[in-house]
C-alpha positions in Angstrom: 33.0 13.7 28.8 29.9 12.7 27.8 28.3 14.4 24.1 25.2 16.3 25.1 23.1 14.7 22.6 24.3 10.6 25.0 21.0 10.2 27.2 22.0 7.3 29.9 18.6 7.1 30.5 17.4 5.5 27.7 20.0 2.5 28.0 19.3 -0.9 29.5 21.8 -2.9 30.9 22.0 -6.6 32.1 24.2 -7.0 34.8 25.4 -10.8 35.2 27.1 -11.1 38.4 27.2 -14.4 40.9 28.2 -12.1 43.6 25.1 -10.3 45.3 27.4 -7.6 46.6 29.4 -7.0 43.6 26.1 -7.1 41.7 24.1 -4.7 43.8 27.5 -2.2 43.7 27.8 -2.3 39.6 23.8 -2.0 39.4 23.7 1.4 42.2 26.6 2.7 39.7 24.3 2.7 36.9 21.2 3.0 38.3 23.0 6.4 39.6 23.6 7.4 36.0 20.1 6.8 35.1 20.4 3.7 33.4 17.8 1.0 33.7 20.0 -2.3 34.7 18.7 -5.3 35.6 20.2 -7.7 37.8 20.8 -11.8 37.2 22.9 -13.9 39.4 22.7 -17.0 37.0 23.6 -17.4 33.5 20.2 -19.1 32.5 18.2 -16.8 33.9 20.4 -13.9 32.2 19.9 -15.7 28.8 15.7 -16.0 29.2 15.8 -12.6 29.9 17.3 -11.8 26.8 15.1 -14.4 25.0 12.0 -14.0 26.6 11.6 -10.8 27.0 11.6 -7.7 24.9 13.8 -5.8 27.2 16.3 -4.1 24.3 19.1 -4.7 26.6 21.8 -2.4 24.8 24.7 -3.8 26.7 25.6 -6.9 28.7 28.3 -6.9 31.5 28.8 -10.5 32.4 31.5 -11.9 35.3 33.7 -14.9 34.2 34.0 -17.4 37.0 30.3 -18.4 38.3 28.5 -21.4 39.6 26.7 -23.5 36.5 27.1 -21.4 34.0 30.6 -19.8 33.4 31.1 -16.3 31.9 32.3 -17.5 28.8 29.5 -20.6 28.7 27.1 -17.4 28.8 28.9 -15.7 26.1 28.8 -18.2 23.8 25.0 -19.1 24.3 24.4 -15.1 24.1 26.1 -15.5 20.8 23.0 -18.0 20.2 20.6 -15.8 21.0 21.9 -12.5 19.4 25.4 -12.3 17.7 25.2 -8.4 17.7 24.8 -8.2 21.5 27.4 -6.1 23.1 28.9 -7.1 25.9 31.7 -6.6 28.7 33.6 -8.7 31.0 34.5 -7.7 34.6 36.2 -10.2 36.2 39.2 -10.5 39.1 41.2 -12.9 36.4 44.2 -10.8 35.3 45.8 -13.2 33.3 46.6 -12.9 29.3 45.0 -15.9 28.4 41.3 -14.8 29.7 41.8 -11.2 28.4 42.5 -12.7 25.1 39.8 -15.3 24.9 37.4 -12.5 26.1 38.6 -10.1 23.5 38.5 -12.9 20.7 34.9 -13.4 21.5 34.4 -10.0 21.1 33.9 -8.2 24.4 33.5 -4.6 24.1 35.8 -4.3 27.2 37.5 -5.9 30.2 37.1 -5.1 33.6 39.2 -5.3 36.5 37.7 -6.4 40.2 38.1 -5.1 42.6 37.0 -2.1 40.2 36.4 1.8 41.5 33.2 3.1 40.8 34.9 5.8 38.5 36.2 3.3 36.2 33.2 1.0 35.1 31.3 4.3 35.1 33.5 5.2 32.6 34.2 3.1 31.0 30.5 2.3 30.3 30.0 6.1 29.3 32.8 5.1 26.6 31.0 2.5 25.4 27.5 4.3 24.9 29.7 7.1 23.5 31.5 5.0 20.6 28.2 3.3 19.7 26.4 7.1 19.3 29.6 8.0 17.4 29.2 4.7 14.9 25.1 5.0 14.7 25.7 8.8 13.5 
């Protein structure tokens, strides 16, 4: 449950996601919510995003396997450009060795594709939830 006092609409989140579909799906589940979300397909765009522009992303949900730029490529060159950034992994790699590395590098969670709506909604709510909790 969401605290009454977590507004979804004041939080921006960068979506980085090769697949258009899969993209589109994860930004409509937001967007829903009320969240501003902005879309990248590539992880150099994603990153001048965050560099260039004063968009106050509060969370970053980043695939792992992707054309040029990996997942973890972007996560370490986010690291770069702000060490504090939150972000999340959603990916359809189930095995121990990429949940690991992702949690070593600090992602605020892992996500499962194919995913249900319900669940990344969730466990996004989570997230916005613990960081109110920690800001308070």
């Amino acid at each position: 449950m969401v605290p009454k006092n977590l507004n979804l609409k004041t939080k921006r989140v960068l979506i980085l996601e090769d697949d258009e579909l899969s993209g589109r799906l994860l930004q409509a589940i937001l967007v829903k919510e009320g969240m501003d979300v902005l879309l990248c397909h590539q992880g150099e765009h994603a990153l001048s995003q965050l560099v260039n522009n004063e968009l106050n992303i509060d969370l970053v949900i980043t695939d792992i396997i992707m054309p040029v730029m990996g997942g973890f490529d972007f996560i370490e060159q986010l690291k770069k450009v702000d060490r504090q950034k939150p972000f999340m992994v959603i990916t359809s790699l189930k095995d121990k060795n990429t949940m690991n590395k992702a949690t070593n590098e600090g992602a605020a969670d892992y996500i499962l594709k194919p995913f249900k709506s319900s669940d990344v909604l969730s466990r996004v709510r989570k997230f916005f939830e613990q960081q109110e909790k920690q800001s308070a």
